[in-house]
VOBA-1610 file (N, C-alpha, C; in pm, whole numbers, padded with zeros to 5 digits, always signed):
BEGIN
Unk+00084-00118+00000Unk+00000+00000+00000Unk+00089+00124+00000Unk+00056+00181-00068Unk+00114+00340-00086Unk+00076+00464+00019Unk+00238+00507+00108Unk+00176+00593+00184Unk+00165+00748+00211Unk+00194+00799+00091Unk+00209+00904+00106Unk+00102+00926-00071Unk+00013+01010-00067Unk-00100+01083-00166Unk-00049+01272-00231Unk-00032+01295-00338Unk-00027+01433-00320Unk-00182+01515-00321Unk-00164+01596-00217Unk-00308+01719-00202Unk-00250+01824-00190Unk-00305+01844-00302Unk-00267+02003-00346Unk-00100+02045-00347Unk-00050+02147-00290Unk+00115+02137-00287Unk+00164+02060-00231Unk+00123+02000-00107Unk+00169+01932+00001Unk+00107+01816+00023Unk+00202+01680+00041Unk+00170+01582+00035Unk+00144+01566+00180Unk+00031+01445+00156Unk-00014+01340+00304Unk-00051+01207+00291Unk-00054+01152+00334Unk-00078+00989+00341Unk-00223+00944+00283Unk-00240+00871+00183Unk-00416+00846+00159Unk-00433+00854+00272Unk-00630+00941+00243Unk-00668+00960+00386Unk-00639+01035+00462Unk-00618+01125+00465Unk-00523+01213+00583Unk-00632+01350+00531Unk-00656+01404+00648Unk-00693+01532+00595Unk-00606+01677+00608Unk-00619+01769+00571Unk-00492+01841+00527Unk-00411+01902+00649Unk-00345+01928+00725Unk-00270+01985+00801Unk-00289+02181+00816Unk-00377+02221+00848Unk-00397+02342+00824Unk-00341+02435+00959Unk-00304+02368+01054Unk-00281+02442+01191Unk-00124+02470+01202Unk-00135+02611+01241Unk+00014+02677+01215Unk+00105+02682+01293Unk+00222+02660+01280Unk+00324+02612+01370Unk+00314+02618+01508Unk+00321+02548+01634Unk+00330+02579+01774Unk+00467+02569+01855Unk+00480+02682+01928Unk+00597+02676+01970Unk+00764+02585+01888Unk+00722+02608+01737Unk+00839+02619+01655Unk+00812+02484+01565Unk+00688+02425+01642Unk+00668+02257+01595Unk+00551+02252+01481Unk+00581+02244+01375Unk+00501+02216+01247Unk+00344+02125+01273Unk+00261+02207+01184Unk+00114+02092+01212Unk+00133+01980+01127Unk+00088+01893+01187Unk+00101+01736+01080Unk-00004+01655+01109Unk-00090+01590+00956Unk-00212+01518+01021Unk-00163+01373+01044Unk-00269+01288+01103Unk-00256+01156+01146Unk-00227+01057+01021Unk-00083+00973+01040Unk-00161+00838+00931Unk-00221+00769+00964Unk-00303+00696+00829Unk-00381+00655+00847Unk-00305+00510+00888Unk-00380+00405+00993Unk-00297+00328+01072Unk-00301+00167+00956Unk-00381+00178+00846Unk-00379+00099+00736Unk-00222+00137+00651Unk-00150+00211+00697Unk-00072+00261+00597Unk+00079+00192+00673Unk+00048+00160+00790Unk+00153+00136+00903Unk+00228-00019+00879Unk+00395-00037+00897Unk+00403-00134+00892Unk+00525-00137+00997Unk+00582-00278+01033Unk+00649-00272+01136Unk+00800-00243+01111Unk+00870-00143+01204Unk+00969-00134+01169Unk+01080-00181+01260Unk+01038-00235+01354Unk+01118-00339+01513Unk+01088-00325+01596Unk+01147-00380+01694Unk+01068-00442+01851Unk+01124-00337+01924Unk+01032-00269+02009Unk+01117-00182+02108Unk+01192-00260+02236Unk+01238-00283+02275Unk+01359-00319+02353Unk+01305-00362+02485Unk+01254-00214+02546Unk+01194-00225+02617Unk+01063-00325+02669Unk+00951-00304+02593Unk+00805-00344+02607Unk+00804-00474+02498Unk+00880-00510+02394Unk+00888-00638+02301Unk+00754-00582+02197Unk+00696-00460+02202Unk+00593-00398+02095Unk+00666-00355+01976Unk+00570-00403+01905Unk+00646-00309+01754Unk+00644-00170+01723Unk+00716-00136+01675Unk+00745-00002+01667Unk+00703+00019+01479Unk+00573+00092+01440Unk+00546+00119+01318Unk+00584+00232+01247Unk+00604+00220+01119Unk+00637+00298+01071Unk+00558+00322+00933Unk+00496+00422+00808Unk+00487+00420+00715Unk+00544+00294+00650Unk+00466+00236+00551Unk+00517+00098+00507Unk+00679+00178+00416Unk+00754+00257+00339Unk+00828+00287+00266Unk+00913+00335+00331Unk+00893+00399+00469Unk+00985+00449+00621Unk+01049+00284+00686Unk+00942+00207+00674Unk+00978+00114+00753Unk+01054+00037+00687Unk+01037-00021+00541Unk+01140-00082+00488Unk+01292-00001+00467Unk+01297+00108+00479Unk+01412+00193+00467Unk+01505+00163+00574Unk+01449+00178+00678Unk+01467+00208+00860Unk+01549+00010+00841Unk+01461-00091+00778Unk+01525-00213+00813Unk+01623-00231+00777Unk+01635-00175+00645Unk+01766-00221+00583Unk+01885-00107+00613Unk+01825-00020+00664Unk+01939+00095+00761Unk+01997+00012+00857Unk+01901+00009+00951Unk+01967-00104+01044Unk+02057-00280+01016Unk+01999-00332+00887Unk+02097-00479+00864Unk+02220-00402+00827Unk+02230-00274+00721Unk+02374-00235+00704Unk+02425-00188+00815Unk+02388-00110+00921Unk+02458-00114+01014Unk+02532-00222+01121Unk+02414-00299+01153Unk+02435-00428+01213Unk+02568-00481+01121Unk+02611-00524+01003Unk+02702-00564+00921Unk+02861-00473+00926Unk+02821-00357+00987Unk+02923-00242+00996Unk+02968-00291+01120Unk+02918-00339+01244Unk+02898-00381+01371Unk+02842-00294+01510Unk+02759-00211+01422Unk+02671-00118+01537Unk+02518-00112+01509Unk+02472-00141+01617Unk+02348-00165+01676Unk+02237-00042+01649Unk+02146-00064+01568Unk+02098+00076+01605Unk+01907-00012+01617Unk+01847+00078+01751Unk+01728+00017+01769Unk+01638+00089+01746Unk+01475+00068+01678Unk+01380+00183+01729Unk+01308+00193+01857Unk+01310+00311+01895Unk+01267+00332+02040Unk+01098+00372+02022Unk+01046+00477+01934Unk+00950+00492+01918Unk+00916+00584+01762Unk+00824+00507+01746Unk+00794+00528+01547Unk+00616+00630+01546Unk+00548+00588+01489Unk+00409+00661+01464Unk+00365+00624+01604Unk+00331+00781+01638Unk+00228+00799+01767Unk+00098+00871+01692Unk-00019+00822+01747Unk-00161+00879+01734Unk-00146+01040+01797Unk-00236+01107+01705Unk-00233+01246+01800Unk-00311+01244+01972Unk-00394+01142+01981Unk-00456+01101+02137Unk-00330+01094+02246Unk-00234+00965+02154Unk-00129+00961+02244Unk+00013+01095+02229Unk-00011+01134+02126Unk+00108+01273+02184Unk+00012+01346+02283Unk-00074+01381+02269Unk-00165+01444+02365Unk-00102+01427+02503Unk-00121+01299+02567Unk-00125+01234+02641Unk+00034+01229+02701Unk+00146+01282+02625Unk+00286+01282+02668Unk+00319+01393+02642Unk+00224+01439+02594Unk+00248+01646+02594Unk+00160+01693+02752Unk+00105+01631+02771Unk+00011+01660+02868Unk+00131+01648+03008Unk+00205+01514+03017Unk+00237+01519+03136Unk+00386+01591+03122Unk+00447+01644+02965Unk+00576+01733+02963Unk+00508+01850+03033Unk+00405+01902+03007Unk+00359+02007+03085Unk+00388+02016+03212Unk+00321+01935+03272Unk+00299+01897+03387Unk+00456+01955+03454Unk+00537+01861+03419Unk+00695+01824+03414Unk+00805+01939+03416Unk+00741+02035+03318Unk+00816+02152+03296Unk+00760+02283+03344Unk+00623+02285+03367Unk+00557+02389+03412Unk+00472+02497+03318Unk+00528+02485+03148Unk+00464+02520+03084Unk+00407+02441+02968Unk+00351+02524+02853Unk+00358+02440+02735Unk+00468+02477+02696Unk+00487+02607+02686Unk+00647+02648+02607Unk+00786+02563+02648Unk+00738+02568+02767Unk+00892+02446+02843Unk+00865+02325+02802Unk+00756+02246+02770Unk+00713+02154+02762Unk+00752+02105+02570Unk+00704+02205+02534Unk+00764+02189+02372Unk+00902+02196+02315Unk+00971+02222+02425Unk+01128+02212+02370Unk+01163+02058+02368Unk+01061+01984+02454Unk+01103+01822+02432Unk+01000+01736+02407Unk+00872+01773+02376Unk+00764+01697+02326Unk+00673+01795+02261Unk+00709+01784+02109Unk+00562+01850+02024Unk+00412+01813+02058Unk+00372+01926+02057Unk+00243+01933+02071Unk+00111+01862+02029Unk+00021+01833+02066Unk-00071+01714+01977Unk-00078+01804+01848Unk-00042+01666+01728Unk-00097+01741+01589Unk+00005+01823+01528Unk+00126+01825+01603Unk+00260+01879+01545Unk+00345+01798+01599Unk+00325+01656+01598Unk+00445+01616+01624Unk+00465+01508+01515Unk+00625+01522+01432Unk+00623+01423+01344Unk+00618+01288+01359Unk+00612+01227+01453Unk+00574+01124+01485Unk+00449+01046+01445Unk+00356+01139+01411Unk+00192+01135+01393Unk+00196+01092+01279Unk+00303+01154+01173Unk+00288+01114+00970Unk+00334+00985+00990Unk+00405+00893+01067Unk+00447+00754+01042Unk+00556+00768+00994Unk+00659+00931+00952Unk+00784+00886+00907Unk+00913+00923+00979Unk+00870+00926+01104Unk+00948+00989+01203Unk+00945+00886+01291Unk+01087+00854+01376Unk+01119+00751+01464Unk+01224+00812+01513Unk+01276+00764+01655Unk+01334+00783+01784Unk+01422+00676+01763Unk+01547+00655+01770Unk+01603+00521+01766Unk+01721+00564+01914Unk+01782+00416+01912Unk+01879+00418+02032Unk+02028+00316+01979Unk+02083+00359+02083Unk+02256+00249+02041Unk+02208+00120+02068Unk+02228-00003+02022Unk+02173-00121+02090Unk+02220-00135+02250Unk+02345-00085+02204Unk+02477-00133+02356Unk+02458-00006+02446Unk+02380+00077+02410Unk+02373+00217+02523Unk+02263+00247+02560Unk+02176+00149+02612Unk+02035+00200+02654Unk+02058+00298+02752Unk+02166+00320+02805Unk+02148+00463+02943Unk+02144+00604+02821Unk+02159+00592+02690Unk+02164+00702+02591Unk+02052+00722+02510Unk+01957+00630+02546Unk+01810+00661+02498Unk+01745+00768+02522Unk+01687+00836+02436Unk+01632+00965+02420Unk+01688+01096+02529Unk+01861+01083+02525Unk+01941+01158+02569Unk+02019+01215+02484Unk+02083+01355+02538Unk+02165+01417+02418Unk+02276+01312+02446Unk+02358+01245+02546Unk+02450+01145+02541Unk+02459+01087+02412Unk+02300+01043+02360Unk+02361+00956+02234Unk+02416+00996+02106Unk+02419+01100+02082Unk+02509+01188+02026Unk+02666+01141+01988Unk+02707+01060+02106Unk+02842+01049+02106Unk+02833+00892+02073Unk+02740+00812+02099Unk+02771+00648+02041Unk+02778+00641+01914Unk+02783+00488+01911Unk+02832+00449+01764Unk+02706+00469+01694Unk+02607+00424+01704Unk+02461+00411+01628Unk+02467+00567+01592Unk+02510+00653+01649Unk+02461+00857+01650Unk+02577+00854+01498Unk+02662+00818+01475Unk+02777+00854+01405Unk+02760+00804+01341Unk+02718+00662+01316Unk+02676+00580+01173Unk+02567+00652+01104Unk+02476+00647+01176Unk+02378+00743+01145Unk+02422+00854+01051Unk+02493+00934+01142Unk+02541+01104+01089Unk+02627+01034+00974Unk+02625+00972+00931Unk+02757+00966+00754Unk+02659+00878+00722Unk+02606+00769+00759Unk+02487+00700+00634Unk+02345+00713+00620Unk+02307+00775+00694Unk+02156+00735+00726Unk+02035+00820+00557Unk+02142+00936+00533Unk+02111+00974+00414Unk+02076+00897+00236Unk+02199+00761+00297Unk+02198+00668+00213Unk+02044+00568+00220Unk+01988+00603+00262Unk+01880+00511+00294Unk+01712+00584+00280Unk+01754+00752+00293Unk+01637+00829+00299Unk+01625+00913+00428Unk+01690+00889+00536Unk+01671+00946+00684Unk+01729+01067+00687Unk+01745+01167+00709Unk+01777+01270+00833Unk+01727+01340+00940Unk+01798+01387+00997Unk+01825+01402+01136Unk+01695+01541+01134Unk+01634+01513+01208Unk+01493+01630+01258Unk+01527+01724+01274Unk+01571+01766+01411Unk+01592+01862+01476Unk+01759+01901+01511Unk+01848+01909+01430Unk+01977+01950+01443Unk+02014+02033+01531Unk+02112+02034+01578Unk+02138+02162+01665Unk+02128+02332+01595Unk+02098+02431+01674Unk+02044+02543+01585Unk+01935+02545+01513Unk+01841+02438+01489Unk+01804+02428+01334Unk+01675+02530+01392Unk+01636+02591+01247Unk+01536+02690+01185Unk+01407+02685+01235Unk+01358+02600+01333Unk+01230+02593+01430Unk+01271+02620+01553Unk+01376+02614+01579Unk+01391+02629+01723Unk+01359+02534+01823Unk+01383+02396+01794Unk+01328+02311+01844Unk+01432+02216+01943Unk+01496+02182+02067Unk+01578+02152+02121Unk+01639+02034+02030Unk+01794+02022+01977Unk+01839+01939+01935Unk+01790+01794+01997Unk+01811+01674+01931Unk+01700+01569+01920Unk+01830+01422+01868Unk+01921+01467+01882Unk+01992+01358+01799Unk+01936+01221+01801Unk+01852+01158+01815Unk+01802+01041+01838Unk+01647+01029+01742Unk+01610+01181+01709Unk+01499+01196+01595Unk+01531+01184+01476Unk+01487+01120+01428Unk+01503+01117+01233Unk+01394+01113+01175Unk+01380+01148+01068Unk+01261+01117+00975Unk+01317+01074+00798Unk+01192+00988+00746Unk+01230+00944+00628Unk+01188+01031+00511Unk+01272+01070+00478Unk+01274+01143+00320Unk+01267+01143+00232Unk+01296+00973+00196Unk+01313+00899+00057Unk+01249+00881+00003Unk+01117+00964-00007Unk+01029+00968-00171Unk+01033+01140-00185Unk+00968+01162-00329Unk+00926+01267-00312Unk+00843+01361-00237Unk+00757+01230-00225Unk+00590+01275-00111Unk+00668+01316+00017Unk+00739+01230+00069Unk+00802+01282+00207Unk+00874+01408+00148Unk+00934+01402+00080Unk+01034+01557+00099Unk+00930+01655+00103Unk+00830+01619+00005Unk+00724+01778+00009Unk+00678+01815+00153Unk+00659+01670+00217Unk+00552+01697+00350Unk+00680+01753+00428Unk+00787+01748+00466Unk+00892+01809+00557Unk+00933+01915+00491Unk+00984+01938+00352Unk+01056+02034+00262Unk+00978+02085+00148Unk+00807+02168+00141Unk+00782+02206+00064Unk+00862+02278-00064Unk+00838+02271-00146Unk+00937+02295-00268Unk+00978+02152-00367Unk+01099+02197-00418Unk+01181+02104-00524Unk+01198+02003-00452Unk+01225+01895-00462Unk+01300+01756-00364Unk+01416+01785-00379Unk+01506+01789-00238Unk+01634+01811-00244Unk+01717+01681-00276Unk+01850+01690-00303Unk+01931+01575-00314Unk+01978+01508-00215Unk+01965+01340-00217Unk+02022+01359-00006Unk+02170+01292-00061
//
């Protein structure tokens, strides 16, 4: 099944209705995929649940990971497509956590802006460094560095870079898949860039 549809300039997943809500606290609106569109992209570590991804994210993401595994570094997914109910629901208690929404959005987008919701965005970890899971630490393992020189080869880059143009707290452990056209439009309205 095919997961990404073009509407109008900007692509979305069959099914999806259009994304019309304007950036929050630096974090882009994005609608839900549709969960027919979802396929598995590995076991989280933790809980032994699968971690889904867009079916064209997820085959990317596997064979990212066998070439790495073959390189001899581990790279795991931690967390792939969240429902906007459940970002809700982990935006709700960053609030809580930080005291605002604004404090709260430097480390969990908002329901309905978080890329997590399109299915082509995933959280991954070092296999061998679970204390570097969804820490800037992982930055410095092997899975962060394989990543940073191949992950382009496959369709991925890195979300939220340090500095980058939303203002969004660096994320080294966020990626999203790029590797069609449909994805570049939905992250990079315009031309498709070269990765």
């Amino acid at each position: 099944m095919k997961c990404m549809a073009l509407a109008g300039a900007l692509a979305f997943p069959a099914g999806w209705a259009r994304a019309e809500s304007a950036p929050r606290y630096g974090h882009k609106g994005y609608a839900e995929a549709s969960p027919a569109t979802l396929a598995d992209a590995g076991l989280y570590r933790d809980t032994g649940r699968q971690v889904k991804l867009c079916a064209p994210a997820a085959r990317a993401f596997v064979r990212m990971t066998e070439a790495a595994r073959e390189a001899g570094v581990g790279i795991v997914p931690i967390s792939g497509f969240r429902s906007v109910a459940y970002q809700k629901t982990l935006f709700d208690r960053a609030v809580k956590r930080y005291g605002s929404e604004r404090g709260a959005a430097r480390w969990v987008a908002p329901p309905g802006h978080s890329e997590h919701a399109t299915g082509l965005a995933l959280d991954v970890g070092d296999a061998s460094r679970r204390d570097t899971d969804v820490e800037q630490s992982f930055k410095s393992t092997p899975a962060a560095r394989w990543l940073a020189t191949h992950a382009a080869r496959f369709g991925f880059e890195l979300s939220f870079p340090p500095d980058n143009p939303q203002g969004v707290q660096h994320e080294p452990w966020h990626w999203r898949f790029v590797g069609t056209d449909e994805a570049q439009l939905l992250f990079h309205p315009g031309p498709p860039k070269k990765l």
